[in-house]
GUBA-481289 format. One record per residue: y, x, z of N, C-alpha, C in turn; residue number from 0. Coordinates in nm, 3 decimals. Each point is the difference from the previous one (the first is absolute). Last residue first. Layout:
BEGIN
n_v:n_u:n_w:ca_v:ca_u:ca_w:c_v:c_u:c_w:num
Y:X:Z:Y:X:Z:Y:X:Z:NUM .
...
END
This chain:
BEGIN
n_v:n_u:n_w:ca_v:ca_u:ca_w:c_v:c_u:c_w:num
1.760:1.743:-5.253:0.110:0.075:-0.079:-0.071:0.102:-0.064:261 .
-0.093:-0.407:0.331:-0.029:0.021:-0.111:0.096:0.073:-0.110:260 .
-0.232:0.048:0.502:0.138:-0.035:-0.044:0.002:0.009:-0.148:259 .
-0.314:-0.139:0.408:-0.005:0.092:-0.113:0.160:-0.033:-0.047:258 .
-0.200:-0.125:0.540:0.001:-0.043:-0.151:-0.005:0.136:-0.133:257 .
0.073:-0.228:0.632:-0.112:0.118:-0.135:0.036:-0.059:-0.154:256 .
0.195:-0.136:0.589:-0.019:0.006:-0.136:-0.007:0.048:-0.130:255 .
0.025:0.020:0.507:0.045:-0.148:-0.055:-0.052:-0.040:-0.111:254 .
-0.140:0.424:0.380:0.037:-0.042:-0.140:0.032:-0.148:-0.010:253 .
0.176:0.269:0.455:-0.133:-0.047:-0.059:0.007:-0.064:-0.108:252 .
0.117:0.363:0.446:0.005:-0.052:-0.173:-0.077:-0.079:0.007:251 .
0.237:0.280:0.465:-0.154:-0.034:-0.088:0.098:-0.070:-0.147:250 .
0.123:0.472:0.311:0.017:-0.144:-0.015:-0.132:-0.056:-0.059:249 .
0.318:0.489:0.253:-0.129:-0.086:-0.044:0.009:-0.136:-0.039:248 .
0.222:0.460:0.019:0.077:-0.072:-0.019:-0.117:-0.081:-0.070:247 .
0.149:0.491:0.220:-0.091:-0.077:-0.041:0.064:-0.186:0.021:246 .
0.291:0.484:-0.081:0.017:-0.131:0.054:-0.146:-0.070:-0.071:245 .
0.218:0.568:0.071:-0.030:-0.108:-0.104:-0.034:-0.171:0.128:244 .
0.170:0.425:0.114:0.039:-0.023:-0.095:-0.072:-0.053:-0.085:243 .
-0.125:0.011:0.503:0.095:0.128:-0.081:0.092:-0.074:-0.089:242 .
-0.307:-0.361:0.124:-0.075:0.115:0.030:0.091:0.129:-0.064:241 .
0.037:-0.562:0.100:0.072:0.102:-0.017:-0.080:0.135:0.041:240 .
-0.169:-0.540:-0.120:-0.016:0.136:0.058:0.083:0.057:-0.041:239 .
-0.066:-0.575:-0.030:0.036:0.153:-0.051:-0.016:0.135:0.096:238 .
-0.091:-0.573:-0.241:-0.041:0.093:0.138:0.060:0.142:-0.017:237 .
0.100:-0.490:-0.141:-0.028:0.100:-0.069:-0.030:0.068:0.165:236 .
0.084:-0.535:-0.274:-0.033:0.099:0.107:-0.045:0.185:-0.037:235 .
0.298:-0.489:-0.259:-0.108:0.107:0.015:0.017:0.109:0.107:234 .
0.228:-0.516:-0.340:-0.028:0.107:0.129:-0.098:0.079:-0.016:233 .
0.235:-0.316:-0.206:-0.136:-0.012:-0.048:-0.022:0.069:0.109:232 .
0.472:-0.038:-0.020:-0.052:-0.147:-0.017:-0.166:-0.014:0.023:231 .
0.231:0.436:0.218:-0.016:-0.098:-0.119:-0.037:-0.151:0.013:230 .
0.010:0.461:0.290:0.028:-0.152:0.063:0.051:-0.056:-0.133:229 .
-0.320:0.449:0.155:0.136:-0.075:-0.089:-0.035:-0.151:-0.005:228 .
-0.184:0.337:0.422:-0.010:-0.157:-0.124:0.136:0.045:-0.072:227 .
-0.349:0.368:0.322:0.138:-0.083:-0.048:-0.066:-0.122:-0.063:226 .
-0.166:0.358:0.368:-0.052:-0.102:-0.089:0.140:-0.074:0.019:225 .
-0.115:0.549:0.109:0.071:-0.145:-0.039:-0.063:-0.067:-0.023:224 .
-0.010:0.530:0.247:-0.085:-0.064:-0.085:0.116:-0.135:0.036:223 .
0.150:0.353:0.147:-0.040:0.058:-0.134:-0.077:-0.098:-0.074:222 .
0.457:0.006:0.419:-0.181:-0.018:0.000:-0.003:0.090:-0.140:221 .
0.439:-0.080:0.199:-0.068:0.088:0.105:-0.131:-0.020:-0.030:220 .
0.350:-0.269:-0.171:-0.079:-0.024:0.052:-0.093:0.050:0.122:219 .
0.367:0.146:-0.346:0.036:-0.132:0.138:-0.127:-0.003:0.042:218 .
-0.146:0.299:-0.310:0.155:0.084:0.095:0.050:-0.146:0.092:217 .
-0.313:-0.115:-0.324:-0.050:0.077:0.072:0.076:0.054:0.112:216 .
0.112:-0.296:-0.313:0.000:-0.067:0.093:-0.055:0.091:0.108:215 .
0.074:0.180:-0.438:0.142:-0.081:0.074:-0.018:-0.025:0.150:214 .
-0.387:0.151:-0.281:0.117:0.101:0.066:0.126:-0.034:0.084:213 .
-0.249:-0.329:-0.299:-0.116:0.071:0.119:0.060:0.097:0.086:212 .
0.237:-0.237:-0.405:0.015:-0.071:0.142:-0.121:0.084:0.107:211 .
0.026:0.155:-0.466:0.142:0.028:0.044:0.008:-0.085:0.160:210 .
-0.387:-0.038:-0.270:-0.008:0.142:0.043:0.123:0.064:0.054:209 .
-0.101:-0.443:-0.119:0.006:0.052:0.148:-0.051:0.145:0.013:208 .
0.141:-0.240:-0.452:0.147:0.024:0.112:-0.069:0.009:0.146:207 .
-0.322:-0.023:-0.326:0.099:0.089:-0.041:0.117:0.031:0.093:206 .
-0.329:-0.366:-0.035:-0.053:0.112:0.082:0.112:0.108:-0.007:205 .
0.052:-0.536:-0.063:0.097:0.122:-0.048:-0.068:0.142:0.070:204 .
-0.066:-0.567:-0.061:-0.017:0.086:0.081:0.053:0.103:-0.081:203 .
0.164:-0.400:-0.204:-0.072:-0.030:0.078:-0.026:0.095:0.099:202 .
0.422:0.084:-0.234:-0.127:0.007:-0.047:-0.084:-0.055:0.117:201 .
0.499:-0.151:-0.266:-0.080:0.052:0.109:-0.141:0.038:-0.012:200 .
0.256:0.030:-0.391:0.105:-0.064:0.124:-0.052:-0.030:0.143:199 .
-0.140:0.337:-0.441:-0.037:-0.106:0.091:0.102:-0.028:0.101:198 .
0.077:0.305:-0.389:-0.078:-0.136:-0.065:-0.047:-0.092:0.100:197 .
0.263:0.344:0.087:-0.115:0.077:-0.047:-0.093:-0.144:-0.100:196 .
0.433:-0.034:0.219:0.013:0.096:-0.067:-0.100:0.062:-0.056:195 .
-0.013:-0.304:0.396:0.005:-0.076:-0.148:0.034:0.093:-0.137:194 .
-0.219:0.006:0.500:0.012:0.142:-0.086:0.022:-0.110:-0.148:193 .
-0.052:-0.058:0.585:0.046:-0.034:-0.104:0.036:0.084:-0.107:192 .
-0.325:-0.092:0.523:0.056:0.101:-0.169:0.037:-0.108:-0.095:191 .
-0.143:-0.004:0.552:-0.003:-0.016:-0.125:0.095:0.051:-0.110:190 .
-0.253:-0.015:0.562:0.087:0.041:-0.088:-0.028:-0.077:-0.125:189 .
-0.156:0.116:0.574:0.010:-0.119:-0.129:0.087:0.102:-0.074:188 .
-0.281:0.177:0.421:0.085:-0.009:-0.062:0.024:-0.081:-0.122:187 .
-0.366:0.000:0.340:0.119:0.107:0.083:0.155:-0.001:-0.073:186 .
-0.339:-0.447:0.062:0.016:0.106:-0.168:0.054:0.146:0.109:185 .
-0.087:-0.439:0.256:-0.127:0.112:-0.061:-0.012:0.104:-0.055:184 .
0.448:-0.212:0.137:-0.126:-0.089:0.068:-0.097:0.127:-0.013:183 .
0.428:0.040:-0.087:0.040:-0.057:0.082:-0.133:-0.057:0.054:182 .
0.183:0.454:-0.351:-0.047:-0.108:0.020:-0.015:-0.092:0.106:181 .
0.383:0.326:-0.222:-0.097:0.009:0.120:-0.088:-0.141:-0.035:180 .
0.191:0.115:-0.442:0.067:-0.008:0.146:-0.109:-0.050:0.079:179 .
0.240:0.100:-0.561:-0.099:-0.018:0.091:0.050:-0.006:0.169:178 .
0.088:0.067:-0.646:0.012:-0.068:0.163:-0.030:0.005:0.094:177 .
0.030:0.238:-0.454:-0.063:-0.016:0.082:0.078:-0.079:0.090:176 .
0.146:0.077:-0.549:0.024:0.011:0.148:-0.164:-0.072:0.081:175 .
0.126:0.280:-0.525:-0.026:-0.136:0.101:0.006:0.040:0.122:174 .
0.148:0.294:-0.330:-0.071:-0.027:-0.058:0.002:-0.150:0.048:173 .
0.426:0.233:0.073:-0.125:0.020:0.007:-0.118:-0.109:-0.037:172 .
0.576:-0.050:0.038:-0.070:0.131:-0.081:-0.154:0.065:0.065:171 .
0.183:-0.571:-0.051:-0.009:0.153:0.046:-0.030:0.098:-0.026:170 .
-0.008:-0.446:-0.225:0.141:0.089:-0.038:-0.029:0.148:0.154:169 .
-0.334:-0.343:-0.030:-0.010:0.083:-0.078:0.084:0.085:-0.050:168 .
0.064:-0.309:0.357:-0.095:0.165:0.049:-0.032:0.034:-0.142:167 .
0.241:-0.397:-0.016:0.103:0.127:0.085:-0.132:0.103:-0.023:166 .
-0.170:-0.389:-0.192:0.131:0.090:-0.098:0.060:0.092:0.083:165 .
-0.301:-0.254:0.256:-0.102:0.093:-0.060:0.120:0.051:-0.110:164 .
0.097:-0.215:0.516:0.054:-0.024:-0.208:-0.063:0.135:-0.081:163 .
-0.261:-0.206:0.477:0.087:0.074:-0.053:0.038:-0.013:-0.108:162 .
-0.172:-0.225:0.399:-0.033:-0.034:-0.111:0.117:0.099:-0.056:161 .
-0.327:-0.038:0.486:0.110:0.105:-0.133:-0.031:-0.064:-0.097:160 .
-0.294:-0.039:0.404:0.100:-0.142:-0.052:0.069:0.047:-0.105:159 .
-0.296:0.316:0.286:-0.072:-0.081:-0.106:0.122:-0.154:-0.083:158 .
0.192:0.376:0.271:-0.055:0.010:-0.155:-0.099:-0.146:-0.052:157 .
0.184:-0.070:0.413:0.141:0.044:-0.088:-0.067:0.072:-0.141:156 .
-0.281:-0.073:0.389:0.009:-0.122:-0.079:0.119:0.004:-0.109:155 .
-0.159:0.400:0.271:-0.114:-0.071:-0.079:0.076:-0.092:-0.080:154 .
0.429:0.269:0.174:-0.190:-0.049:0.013:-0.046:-0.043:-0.088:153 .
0.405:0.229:-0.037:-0.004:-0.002:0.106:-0.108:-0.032:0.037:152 .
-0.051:0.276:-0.395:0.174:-0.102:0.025:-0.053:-0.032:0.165:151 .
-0.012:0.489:-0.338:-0.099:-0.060:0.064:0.070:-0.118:0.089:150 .
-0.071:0.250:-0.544:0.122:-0.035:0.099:-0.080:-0.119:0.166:149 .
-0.049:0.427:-0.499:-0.064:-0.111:0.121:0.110:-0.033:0.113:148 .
-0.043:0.134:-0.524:0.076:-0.020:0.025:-0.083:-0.070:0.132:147 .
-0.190:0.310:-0.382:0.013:-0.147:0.041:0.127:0.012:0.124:146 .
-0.168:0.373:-0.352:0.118:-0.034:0.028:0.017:-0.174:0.021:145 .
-0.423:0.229:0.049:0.076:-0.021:-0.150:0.132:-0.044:-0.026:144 .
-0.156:0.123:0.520:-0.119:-0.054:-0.124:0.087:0.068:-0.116:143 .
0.340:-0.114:0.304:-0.146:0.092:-0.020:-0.066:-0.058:-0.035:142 .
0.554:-0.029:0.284:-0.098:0.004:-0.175:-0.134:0.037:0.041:141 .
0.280:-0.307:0.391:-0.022:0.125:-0.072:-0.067:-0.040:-0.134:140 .
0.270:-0.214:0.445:-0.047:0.001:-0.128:-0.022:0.127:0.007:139 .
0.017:-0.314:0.396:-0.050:0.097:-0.012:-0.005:-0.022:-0.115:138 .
0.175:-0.412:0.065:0.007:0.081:0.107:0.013:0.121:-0.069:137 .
0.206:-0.468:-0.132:-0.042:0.140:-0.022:-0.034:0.105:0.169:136 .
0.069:-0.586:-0.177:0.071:0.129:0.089:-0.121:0.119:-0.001:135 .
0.035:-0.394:-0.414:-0.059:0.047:0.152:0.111:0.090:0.090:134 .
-0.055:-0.150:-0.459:0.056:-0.137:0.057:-0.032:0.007:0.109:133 .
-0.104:0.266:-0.389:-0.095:-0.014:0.127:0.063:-0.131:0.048:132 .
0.272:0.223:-0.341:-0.127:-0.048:-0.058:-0.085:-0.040:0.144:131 .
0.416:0.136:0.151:-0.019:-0.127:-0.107:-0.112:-0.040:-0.044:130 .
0.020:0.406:0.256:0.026:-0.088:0.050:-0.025:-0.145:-0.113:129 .
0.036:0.405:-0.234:-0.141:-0.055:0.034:0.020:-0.109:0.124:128 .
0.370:0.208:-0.262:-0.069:-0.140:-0.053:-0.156:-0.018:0.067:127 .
0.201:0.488:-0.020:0.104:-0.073:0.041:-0.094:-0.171:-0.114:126 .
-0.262:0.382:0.383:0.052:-0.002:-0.184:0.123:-0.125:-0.021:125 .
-0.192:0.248:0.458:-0.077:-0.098:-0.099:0.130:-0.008:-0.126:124 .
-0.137:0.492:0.248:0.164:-0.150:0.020:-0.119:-0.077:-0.110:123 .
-0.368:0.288:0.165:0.120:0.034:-0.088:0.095:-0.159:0.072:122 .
-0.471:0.388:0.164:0.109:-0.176:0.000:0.129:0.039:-0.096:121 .
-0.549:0.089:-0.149:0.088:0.068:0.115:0.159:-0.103:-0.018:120 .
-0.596:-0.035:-0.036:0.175:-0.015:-0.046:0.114:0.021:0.074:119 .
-0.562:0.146:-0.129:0.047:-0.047:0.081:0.184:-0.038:-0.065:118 .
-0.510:0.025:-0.095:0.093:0.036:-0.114:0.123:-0.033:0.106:117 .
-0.569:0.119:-0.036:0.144:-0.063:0.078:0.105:0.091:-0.088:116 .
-0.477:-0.071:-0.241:0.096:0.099:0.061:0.104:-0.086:0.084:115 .
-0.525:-0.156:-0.101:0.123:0.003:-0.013:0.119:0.081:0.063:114 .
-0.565:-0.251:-0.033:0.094:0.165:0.052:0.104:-0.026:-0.086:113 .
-0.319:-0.411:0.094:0.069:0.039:-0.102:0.094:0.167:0.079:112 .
-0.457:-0.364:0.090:0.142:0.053:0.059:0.039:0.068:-0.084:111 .
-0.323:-0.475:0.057:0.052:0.066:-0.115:0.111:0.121:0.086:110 .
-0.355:-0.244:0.264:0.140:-0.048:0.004:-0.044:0.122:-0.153:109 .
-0.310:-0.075:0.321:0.026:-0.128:-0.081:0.119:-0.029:-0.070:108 .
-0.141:0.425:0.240:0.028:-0.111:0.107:0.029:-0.129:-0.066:107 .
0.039:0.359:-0.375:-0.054:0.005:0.185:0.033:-0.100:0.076:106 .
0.041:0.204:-0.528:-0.023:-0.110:0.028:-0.079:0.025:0.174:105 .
0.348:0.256:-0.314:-0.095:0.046:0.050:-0.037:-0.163:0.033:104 .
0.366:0.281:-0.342:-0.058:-0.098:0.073:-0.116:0.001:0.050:103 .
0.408:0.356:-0.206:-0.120:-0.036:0.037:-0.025:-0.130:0.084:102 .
0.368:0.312:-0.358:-0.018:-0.109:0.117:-0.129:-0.021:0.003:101 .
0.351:0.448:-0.235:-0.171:-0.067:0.031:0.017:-0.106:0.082:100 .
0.470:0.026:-0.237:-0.104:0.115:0.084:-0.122:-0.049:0.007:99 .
0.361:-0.260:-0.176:0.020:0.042:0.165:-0.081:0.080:0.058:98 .
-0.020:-0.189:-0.454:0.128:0.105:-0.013:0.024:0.030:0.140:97 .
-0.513:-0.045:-0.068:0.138:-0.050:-0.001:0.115:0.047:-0.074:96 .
-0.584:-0.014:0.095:0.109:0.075:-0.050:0.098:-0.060:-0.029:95 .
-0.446:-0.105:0.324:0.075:-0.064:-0.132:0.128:0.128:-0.012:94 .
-0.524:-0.130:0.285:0.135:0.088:0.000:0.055:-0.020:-0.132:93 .
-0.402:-0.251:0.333:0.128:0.040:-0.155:0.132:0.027:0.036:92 .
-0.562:0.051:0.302:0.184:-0.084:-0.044:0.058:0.037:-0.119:91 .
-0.354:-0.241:-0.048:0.132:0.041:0.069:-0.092:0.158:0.098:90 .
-0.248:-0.326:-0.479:0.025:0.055:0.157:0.110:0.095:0.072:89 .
-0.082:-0.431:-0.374:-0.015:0.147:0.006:0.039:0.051:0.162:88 .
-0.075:-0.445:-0.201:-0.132:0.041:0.045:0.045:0.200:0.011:87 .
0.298:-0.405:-0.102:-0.080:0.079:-0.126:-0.074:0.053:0.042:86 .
0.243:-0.217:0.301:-0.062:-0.123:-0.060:-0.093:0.087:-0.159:85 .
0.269:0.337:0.283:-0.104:-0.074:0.134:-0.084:-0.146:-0.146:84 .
0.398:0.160:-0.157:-0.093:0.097:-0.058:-0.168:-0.012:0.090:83 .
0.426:-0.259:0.032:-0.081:-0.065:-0.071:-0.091:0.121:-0.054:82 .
0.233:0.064:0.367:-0.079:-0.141:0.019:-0.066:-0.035:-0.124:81 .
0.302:0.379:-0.008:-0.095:0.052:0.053:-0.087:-0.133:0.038:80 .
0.393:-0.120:-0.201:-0.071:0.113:-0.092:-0.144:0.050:0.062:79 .
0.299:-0.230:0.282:-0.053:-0.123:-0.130:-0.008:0.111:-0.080:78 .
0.204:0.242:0.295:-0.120:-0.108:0.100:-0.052:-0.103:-0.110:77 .
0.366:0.234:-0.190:-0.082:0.094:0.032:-0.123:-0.081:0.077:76 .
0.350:-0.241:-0.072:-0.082:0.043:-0.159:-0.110:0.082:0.062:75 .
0.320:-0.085:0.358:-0.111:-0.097:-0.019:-0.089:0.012:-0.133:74 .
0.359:0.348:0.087:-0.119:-0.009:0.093:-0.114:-0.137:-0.055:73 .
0.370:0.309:-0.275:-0.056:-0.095:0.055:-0.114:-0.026:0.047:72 .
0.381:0.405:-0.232:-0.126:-0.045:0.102:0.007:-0.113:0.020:71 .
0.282:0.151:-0.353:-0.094:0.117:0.036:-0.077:-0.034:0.139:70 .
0.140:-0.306:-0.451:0.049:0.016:0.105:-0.073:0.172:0.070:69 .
0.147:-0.318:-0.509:-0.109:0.024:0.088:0.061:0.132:0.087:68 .
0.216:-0.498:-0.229:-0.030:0.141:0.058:-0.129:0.078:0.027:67 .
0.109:-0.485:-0.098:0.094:0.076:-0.046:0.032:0.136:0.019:66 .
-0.276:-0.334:0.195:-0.002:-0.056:-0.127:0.111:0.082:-0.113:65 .
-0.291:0.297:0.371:0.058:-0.095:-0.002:0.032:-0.115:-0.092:64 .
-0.360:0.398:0.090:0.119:-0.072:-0.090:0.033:-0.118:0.035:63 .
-0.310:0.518:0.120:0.027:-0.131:0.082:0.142:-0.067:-0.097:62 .
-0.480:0.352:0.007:0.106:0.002:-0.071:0.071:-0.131:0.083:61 .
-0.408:0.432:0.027:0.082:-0.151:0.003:0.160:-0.052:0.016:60 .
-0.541:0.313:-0.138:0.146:0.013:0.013:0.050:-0.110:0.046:59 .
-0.519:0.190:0.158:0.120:-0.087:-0.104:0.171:0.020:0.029:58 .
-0.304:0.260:0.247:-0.143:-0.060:-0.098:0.070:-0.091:-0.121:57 .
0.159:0.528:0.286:0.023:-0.178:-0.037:-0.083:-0.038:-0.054:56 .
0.004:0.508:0.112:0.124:-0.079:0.083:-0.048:-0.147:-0.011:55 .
-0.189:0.243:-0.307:-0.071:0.028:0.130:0.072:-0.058:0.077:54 .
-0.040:-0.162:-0.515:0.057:0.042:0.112:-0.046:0.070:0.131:53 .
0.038:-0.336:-0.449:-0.132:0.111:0.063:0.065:0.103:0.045:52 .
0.067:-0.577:0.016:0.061:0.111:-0.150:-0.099:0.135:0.075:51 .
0.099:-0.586:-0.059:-0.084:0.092:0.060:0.028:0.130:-0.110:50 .
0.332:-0.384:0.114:-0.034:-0.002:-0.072:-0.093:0.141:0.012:49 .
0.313:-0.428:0.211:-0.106:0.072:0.024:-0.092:0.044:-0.120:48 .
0.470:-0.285:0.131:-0.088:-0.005:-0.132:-0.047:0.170:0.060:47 .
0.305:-0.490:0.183:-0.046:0.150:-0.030:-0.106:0.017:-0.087:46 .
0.431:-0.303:0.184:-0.154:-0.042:-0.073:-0.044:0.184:-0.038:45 .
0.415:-0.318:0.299:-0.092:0.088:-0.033:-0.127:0.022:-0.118:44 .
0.312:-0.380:0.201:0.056:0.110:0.059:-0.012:0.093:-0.076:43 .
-0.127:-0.400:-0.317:-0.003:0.025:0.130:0.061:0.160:0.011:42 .
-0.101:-0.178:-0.410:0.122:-0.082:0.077:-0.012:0.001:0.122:41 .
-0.235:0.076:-0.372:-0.059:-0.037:0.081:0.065:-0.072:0.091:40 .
0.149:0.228:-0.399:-0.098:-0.091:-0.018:-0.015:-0.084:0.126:39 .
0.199:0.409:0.015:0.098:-0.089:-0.037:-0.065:-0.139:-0.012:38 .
-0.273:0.344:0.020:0.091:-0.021:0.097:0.024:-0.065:0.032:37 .
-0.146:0.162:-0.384:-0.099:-0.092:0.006:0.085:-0.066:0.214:36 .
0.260:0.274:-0.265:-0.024:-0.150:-0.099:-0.104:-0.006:0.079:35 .
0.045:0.415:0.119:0.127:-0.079:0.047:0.012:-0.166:-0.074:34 .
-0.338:0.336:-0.144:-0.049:-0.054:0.106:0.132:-0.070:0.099:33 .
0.001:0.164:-0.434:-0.091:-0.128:-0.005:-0.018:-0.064:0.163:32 .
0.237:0.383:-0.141:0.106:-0.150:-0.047:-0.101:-0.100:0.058:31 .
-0.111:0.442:0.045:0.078:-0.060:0.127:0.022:-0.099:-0.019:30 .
-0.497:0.124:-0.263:0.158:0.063:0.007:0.115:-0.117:0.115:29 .
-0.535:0.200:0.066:0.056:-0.121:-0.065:0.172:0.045:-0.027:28 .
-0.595:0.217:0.130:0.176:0.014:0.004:0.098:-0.132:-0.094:27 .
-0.517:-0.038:0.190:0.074:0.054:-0.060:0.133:-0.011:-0.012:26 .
-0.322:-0.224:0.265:-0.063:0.131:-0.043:0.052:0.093:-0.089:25 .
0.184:-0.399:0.436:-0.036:0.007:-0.141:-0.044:0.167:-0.001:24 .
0.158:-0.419:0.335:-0.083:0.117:-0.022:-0.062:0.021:-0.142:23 .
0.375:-0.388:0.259:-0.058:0.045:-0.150:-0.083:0.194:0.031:22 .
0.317:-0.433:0.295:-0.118:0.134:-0.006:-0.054:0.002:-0.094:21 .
0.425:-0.309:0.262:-0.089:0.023:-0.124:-0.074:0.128:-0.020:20 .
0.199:-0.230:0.447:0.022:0.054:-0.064:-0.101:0.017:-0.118:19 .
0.264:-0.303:0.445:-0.128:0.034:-0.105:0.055:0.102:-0.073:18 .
0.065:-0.116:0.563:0.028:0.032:-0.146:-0.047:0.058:-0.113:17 .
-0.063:-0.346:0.462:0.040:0.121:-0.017:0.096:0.014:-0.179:16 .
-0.301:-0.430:0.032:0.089:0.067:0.101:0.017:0.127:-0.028:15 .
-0.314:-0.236:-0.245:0.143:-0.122:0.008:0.116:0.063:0.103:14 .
-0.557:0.055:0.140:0.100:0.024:-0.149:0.108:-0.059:-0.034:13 .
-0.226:0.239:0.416:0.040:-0.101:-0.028:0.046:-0.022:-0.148:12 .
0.030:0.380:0.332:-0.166:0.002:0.011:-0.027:-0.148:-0.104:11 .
0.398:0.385:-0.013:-0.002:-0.112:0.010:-0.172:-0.020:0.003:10 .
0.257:0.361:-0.200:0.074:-0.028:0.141:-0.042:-0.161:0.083:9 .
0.000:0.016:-0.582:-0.040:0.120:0.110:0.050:-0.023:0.126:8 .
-0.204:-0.236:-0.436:0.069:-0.049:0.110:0.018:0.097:0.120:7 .
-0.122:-0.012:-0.547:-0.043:0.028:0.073:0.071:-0.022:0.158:6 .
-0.167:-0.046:-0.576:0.115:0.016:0.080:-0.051:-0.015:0.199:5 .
-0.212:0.210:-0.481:-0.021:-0.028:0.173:0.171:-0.026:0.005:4 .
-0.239:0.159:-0.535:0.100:-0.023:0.135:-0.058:-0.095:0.045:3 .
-0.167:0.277:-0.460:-0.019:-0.124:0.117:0.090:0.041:0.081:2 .
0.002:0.110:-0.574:0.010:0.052:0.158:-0.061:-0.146:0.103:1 .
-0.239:0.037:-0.461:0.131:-0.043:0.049:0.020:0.050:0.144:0 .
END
């Protein structure tokens, strides 16, 4: 019977950050099964690591929403490589994408994840996103996967946002980013709403700081971060801007192992 790791990424703590389902498997499986086993789980994410022979890659990987499957996620990715660390296999792991080769490296106690920056460029905010936010609009732009980043006045104005999750799914992009200067420790806060994808908010979101590392890079004038998405569960992230791609360190930790009886 397959086994799965669910798994607590971005987070040193269990019950926090954001979980994701991990299934490493030895053989090929068909899409239906693996969008049902998803769906199953009912979380952000649930991936599925599957060892293949390669010079480029040691496993393929795959990332599903409860209703999709997606072309990059970060925290799956950090709970794929945590639970391969709990399989005794040795890093780093390099994985084959629809986002290209990704590599994880385990340094300085931290899980780091190589990742392409995905920067966003500014567009007019869209007609209903005011509404959906219930904010005053700063700095919008598209990127990533056609996310939608919008930057509001402070720390405390995102972390408080209660947004009409029916407006942002009637927007024309995938999900919206939030974010803004940080006020204490963080350099920068943010969060993600992606109800169009099956998640109405996502606990941490590695994905959208390959779109916030660049952002903040150009205001900021730096390369290296330590963010928070400012969720209900929350999660710390560390990040590097190196060219064109975005290191993007964190910790994990398993919750919970089983067999899936299918």
């Amino acid at each position: 019977m397959p086994e799965y790791r669910v798994v607590d990424a971005f987070t040193e703590r269990p019950l926090a950050g954001n979980p994701a389902a991990v299934l490493v498997l030895s053989d090929e499986y068909p899409d239906v099964w693996a969008q049902g086993v998803a769906a199953e789980f009912n979380l952000s994410e649930t991936a599925f690591a599957r060892r293949i022979d390669s010079d480029e890659a040691d496993y393929e990987l795959r990332w599903f929403t409860p209703v999709a499957e997606i072309d990059l996620c970060g925290h799956a990715t950090l709970a794929t490589a945590h639970a391969l660390t709990q399989l005794e296999v040795e890093g780093p792991y390099r994985f084959s994408t629809r986002s290209g080769i990704l590599t994880v490296e385990r340094r300085d106690g931290r899980l780091w994840m190589d990742f392409p920056a995905r920067p966003a460029a500014e567009v007019e905010a869209p007609e209903g996103l005011t509404e959906a936010l219930g904010a005053t609009l700063g700095w919008t732009g598209i990127g990533g996967n056609n996310d939608l980043l919008v930057e509001l006045d402070d720390e405390d104005t995102v972390r408080s946002l209660t947004p009409d999750l029916g407006l942002i799914e009637a927007l024309p992009s995938r999900g919206v980013i939030v974010t803004a200067r940080g006020s204490g420790e963080y350099d920068f806060v943010s969060r993600f709403f992606a109800p169009k994808m099956g998640v109405p908010e996502d606990p941490v979101t590695g994905a959208a700081h390959t779109v916030l590392a660049p952002y903040w890079a150009e205001r900021l004038d730096r390369t290296e971060f330590r963010a928070h998405q400012a969720s209900r569960r929350g999660g710390d992230l560390e990040l590097r801007l190196t060219g064109e791609r975005v290191l993007i360190g964190g910790h994990a930790v398993t919750v919970a192992t089983g067999e899936l009886d299918l």
